[in-house]
Every structure is written in structure tokens, then in C-alpha cells.
N, C-alpha and C positions, 0 to 999 in steps of 0.2 A: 485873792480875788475878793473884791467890796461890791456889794449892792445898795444901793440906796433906799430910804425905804419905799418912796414912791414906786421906786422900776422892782419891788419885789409884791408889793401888793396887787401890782397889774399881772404880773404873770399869776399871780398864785389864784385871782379872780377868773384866769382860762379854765381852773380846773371843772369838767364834765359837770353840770349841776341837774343832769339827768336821773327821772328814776331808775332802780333797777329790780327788773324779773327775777325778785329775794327767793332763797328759802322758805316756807311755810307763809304767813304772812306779812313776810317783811318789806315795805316799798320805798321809805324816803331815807334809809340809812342815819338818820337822826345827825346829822351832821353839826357842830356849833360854832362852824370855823369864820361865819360872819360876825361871833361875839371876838373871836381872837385876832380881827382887822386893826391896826392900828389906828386912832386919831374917834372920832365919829363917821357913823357909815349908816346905811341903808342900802336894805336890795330885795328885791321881790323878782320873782321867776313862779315859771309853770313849765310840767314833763307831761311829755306824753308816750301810754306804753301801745304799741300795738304787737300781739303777741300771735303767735299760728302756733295752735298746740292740737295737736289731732292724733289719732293712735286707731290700734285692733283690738277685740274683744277676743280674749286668751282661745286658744285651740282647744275644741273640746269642754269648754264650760259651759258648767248646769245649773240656772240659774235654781231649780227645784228637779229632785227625782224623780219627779212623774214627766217629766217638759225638758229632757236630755237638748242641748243646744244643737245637733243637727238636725232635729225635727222642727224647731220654731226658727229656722234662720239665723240663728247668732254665730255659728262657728267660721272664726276669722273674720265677721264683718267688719269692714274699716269705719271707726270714728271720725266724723268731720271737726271740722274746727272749732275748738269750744271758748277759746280766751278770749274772753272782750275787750275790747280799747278802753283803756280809761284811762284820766288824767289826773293830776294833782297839783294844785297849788303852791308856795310857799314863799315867806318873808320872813325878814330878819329890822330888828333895830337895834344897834351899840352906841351907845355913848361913855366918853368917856369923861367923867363930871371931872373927877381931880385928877393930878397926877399916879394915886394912888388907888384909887377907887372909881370902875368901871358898872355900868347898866347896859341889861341885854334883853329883849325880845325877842324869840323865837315862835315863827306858827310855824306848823308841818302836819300831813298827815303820816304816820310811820304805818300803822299796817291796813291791810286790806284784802280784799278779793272779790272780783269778777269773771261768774264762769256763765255761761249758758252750754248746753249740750243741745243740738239740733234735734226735733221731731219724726227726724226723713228716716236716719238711721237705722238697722236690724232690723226692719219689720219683714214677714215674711206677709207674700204675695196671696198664699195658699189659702186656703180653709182649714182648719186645723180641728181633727176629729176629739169628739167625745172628752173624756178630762183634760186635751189640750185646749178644748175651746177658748178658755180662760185667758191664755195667754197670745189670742190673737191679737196682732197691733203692735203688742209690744215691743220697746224695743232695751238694751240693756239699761239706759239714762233716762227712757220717757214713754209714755203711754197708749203713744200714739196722736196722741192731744196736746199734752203741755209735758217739758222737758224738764229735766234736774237745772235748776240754776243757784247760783246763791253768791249774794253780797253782801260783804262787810266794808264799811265803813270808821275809820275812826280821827278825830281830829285831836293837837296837841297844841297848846302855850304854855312854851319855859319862860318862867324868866329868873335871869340868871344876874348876881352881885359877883362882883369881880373884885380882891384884892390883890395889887403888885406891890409889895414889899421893896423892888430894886426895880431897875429896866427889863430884867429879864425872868423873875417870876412871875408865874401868874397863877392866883389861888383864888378858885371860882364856886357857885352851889346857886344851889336855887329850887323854888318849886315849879310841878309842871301838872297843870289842869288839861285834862285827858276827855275825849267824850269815845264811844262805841255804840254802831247801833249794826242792825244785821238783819237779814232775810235770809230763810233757807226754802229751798222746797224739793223734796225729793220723789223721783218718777222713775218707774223701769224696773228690771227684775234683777238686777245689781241689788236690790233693797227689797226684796221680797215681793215685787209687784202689787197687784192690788188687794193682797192682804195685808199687806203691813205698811210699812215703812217706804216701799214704792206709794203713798199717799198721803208722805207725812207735808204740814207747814208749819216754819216757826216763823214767827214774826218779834223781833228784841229792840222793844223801843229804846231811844236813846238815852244811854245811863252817863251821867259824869262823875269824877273820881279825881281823886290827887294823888300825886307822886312828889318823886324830889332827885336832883342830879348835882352828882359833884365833881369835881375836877381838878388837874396841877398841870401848868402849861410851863414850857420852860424856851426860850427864845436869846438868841444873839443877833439882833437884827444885819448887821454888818455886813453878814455870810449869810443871811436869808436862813439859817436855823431855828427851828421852830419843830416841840416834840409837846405829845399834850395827851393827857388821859382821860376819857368820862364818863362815869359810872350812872346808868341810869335804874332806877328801884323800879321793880315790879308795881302794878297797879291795879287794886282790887275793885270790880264794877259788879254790881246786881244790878242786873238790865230785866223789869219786868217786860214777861215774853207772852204773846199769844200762840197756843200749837193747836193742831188742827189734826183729823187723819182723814182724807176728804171721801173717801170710799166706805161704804158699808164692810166691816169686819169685826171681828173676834175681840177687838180693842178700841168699835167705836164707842162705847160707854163712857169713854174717859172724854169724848167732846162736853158732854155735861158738867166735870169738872171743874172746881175755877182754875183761871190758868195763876202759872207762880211768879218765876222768876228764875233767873239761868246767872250763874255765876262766871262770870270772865275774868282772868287775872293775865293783865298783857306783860310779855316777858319783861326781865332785867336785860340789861346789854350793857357793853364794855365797848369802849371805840378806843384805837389810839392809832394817833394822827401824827405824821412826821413829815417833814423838808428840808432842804438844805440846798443851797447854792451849789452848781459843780463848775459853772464856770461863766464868763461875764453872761449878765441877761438870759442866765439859767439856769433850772432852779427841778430837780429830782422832787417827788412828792410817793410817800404811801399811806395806804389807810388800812389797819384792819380791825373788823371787825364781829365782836361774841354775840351769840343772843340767846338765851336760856330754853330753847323751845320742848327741851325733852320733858320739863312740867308744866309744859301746855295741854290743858283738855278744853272742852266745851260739852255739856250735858245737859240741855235743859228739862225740865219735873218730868215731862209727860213723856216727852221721848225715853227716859233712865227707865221712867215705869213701866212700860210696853218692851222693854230688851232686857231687863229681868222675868219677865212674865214665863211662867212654867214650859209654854209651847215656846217661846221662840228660846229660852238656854237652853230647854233639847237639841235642838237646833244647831246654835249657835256652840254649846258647850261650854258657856259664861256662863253662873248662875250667879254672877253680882254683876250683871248686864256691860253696857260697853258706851263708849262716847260719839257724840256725833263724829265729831276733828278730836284728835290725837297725834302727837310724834316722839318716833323714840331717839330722835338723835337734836343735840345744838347744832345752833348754823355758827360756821365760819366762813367769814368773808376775807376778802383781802385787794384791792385795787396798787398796783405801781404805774409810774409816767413821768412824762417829763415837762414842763411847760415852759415856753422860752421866750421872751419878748424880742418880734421880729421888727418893730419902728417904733417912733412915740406916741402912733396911736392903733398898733397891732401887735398883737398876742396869739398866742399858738400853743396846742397840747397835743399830746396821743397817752393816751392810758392803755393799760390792761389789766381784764379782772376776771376774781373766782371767787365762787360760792362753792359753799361743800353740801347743799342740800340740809335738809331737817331728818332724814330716816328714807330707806328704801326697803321696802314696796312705801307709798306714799297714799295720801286722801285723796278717792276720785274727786273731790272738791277742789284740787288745787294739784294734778298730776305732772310737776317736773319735779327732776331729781339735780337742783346746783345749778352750772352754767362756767361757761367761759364766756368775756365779751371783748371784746376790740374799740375804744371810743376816740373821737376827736372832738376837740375844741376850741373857736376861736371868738377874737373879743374884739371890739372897736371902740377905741376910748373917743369921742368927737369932744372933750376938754379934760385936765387932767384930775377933775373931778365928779366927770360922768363916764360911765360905762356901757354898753350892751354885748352879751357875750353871749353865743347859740352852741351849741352842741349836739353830735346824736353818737349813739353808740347800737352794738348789734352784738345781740346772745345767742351762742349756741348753747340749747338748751338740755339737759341733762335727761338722759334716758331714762324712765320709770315704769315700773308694776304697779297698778294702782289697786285697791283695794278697798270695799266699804268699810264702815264701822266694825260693825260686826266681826270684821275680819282680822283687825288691830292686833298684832303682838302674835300673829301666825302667817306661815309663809304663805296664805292661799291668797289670790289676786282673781278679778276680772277683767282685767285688759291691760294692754299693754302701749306706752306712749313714748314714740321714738322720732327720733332727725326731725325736730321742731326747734323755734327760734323764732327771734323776737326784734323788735326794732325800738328806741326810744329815741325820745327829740326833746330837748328842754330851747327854754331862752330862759334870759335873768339880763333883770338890770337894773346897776346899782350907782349910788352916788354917795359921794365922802364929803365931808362938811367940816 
């Protein structure tokens, strides 16, 4: 069975270029397979995620001893939807100057998160007597007024040198300019309520930083074979942060403070990418993929200092304090499909895929545990060197415990987030020159 290379790049361009509802913060998969097109290429796309992630606040929890959760409303109240839509961009440019030696651009956003938690949530109806007073309003994520939300942002250009020694090696590297920036704001009695950390804000203006990624592709075009490995290096950011605790308490002395600076170090990851022809005009594809999250933390000055602080490791039982985000496990991913050229100017895919999640119980910041998803994809070439090709795929999304900071590295959880699921939709379109 022969492919040609033209009738193997058009199938292989069906594949899903949707983002996916990652592990911890992971969204664009970092993919580099627009550097490993043959000839000269471009292609620019946009995904969009919309996610329904809603859950209950655990039976019986106490957000404080004195404020037992059947008194203030919280036992079993149902969570409403807290995952936000959002989109992301991405493009690619390959050229291939000699026969030997190839150039590559890549932009992408790889991690992220958008959560809002509703206002409406846990509040109780009642008046709440004498040392409950305190905690009228509230509800587990919000105050009554403004809700726990928090967004991160980060953008990426590789660019990547390509050597082929033969037809069929391919030995690539390159640097990769990184930016992060982020909002947090935490609300509700999930966080201590209006004494602590139910008032915190951090604010992490955007920090840039450099990395660097490497690779070995190996391909037989013939038979649409093509297997390829790419190492991407961890990347260190000091993102100076503004934090805030917006309520009068025990730790609001540290608003006077200067503010510092919060250290991000975005994980390593590993992709390896495989296809091969199985038969005329069709062409098997997998992808899997590592990504180091279990020494992922985030802590920024003033927060680390207030979760050390005497009263709250009584508390807590940390007396070297605790992280905002944390996980204790790596994400593994892994996507298989098939994509088959159905004319000369249509194209067809079905995937399936898995995430194994970052660690369970999980960050109320970011409450799923993995996924299973289902995608399709189809392409319209209108010349054989123009393309447009749309895709959506649908998550089922992994069950989770979720748990504050504080909570990190012990079983205790406050709510719980189940049978939710996600929808994405990408297009992309690309042209060969």
C-alpha cells in the first residue's frame, strides 16, 4: 500500500486541532506536527472550550467549629456551573530552506484556567444567631458579593531548526519565549471566610522567560509512516505579584507590606507522535502525551506568610505553610484515530482520547479529575494547496474531591464535582507553498 505525499498530508491535516479539557493546567497539547508537514506550509486556527463543571459541597462539612455546616446552609448544597468558555488561538510557520535544513514557528497558548464560582450558591435564607452572625451570606466559594474566580493566562513562540540528514530523519531543537500572567481571588468559607484567605487577591503581572525543546522524527513517506519525540524544558518566571486580604483581620497588616514576587516554573513534557498508513487513503494516527505536574506549586510572598502564621498551622497543622495550586500526580495523556481521505477535496477523522488527571482530591481552582473524549474532524481542500478543516470533540469529564490549599497532601475535601463534561470546537486553516 503507497501513499503519496500529497494524499497523506491532507488526511493527516483532518487531525482534531481542538483544544482539550487537560489535567491541571494543561490546554493546547503543544503539538509541533505543522513543523513536520512536508514542503513549506502555514496554518493558523482557533478552539473553543465550553465546559459545564458543577458539583456539591461534601455532607457534613464545617467550614469552622463554631459554624457546623447544617446551621449555615452548606450541607449538600449543589454547586452551579463554574467553568468558563474560553478560547485560544494558534499558528504555525515551516519552511523548508534546503533540502537538509528546515525553519519553524510556532505560537500557542499551552496552559491556562478560567473558573468563576456563582454568588447565588449556599447562602442560608435565615438570620444566624450570636457567633454565627459572621458567617451570614456566605456561601462555600463566595461572600455573598464577589465569588472565588481565578485566571491564568500564558502565551508560547518556538522556534524550531530542523536537521534531515536522509529523507527520513529528522533532528530538530529550538528556543521557546514563554509569557504568564494571572488573577486569583479567593471568597467563601472553603478559605477561611472573612478572616483569612476567604479575602485574599493576587494579582501576577506578566512575566516572560525562556525555554528550549528538542526532538527526533523518523518518517517513510511512502506508507504515511511517521513517529517523532519532543522534549520540552521546564520554564522559570518571577512574575511580580500584587496581593491584597480585602477584609479587616488578624493579617491585614501585611496590606502595608511591599508586594514581591511569586515564582512559576511551567512544567517539562514529553509528546510522542505516531502514524502510519493502513490502507489506500488511510492513515491510523496516535499521540501521547507526559507533563511533569507533580512539581508544580504556586505561592506567592504574602499568601506563604499568612499560612505559616501561628493561628492559621494550628489550624491547618502545616507549620511550613502551604501553596495556593499544588498536585501530586503527572498528567498522562494519550489520543488514537483514524483519518481517511473520502475525495480530492474531502477529508475525515474520528479520535479518541484520555487524560489521567494531575492527582485526586484536586484544586477547588481547577475541579476535574482526567477525561475521556470522542472527536471528529473534517477538512475541505477548495485547491490542493489551500485547506480549511473544523472539528469539535466532547469530554466526559473525570469525577473529583476538591479541596483548598490548606488541605494539599490530606484526604480532607470540601465538595465534591461529578457527571460534568465539556464541549470544544476548533477550525484551522492552512496553505502549502
Amino acid at each position: 500500500m503507497k501513499l503519496t505525499t500529497l494524499t497523506t498530508a491532507i488526511i493527516v491535516a483532518t487531525i482534531p486541532m481542538t483544544g482539550a479539557f487537560a489535567a491541571a493546567l494543561d490546554r493546547s497539547g503543544q503539538s509541533i506536527s505543522a513543523f513536520l508537514q512536508p514542503g513549506n506550509y502555514f496554518e493558523a486556527g482557533i478552539s473553543v472550550l465550553d465546559p459545564n463543571v458543577s458539583g456539591k459541597v461534601n455532607s457534613g462539612y464545617s467550614p469552622n467549629p463554631a459554624a457546623p455546616a447544617s446551621a449555615i446552609g452548606l450541607q449538600d448544597t449543589n454547586l452551579s456551573d463554574m467553568g468558563d468558555d474560553y478560547y485560544f488561538p494558534s499558528a504555525a510557520l515551516k519552511l523548508q530552506v534546503t533540502d537538509h535544513f528546515s525553519f519553524g514557528l510556532i505560537y500557542d497558548q499551552p496552559f491556562g484556567a478560567d473558573a468563576t464560582y456563582s454568588t447565588t450558591d449556599s447562602s442560608s435564607p435565615a438570620a444566624l444567631p450570636g457567633s454565627l452572625a459572621a458567617f451570614q451570606g456566605q456561601g462555600l466559594f463566595h461572600d455573598g458579593t464577589e465569588a472565588t474566580k481565578v485566571e491564568v493566562k500564558t502565551q508560547n513562540i518556538s522556534m524550531i531548526l530542523g536537521f534531515q540528514p536522509t529523507e527520513n530523519w529528522n533532528l530538530y531543537g529550538g528556543g521557546v519565549y514563554q509569557t504568564v500572567k494571572g488573577d486569583v481571588q479567593l471568597r467563601g468559607l472553603a478559605y477561611g471566610g472573612k478572616g483569612t484567605f476567604g479575602t485574599y487577591n493576587a494579582s501576577m503581572k506578566e512575566d516572560s522567560a525562556a525555554g528550549w525543546l528538542a526532538g527526533l522524527a523518523y518518517q517513510i513517506p511512502e506508507i504515511a509512516l511517521k513517529a517523532s519525540v519532543t522534549y520540552r524544558s521546564e520554564i522559570d518566571h518571577d512574575a511580580a505579584t500584587t496581593e491584597t486580604f480585602a477584609a479587616p483581620s488578624a493579617f491585614a497588616g501585611l496590606n502595608a507590606l511591599p508586594n514581591g514576587s511569586t515564582s512559576i516554573t511551567t512544567p517539562q513534557s514529553v509528546n510522542l507522535d505516531f502514524q502510519t498508513g493502513i490502507m489506500a487513503d488511510t492513515v491510523a494516527f496516535a499521540n501521547v502525551r507526559w507533563v511533569d505536574w507533580s512539581n508544580f506549586s504556586i505561592r506567592p510572598t504574602k499568601f506563604g506568610t499568612v499560612s505559616q502564621n501561628p493561628l492559621v498551622a494550628a489550624s491547618t497543622g502545616k507549620p511550613q505553610g502551604f501553596d495556593l495550586v499544588a498536585y501530586t500526580d503527572d498528567q498522562i495523556s494519550a489520543t488514537v484515530g483514524v483519518g481517511r481521505k473520502l475525495s480530492e477535496q474531502w477529508a475525515g477523522n474520528v479520535s479518541v482520547g484520555w487524560d489521567s488527571g494531575a492527582g485526586n482530591p484536586v484544586s477547588t481552582l481547577g475541579p476535574t479529575e482526567g477525561y475521556w473524549n470522542l472527536g471528529l474532524g473534517m477538512q475541505f481542500s477548495p485547491t490542493p494547496a489551500t485547506f480549511i478543516a473544523g472539528g469539535v470533540k466532547y469530554f466526559w469529564l473525570g469525577d473529583a474531591k476538591a479541596q483548598a490549599g490548606s488541605q494539599f497532601g490530606t484526604p480532607a475535601t470540601v465538595a465534591n464535582f461529578e457527571d460534568n463534561h465539556a464541549i470544544a470546537y476548533g477550525l484551522k486553516m492552512g496553505y502549502r507553498f
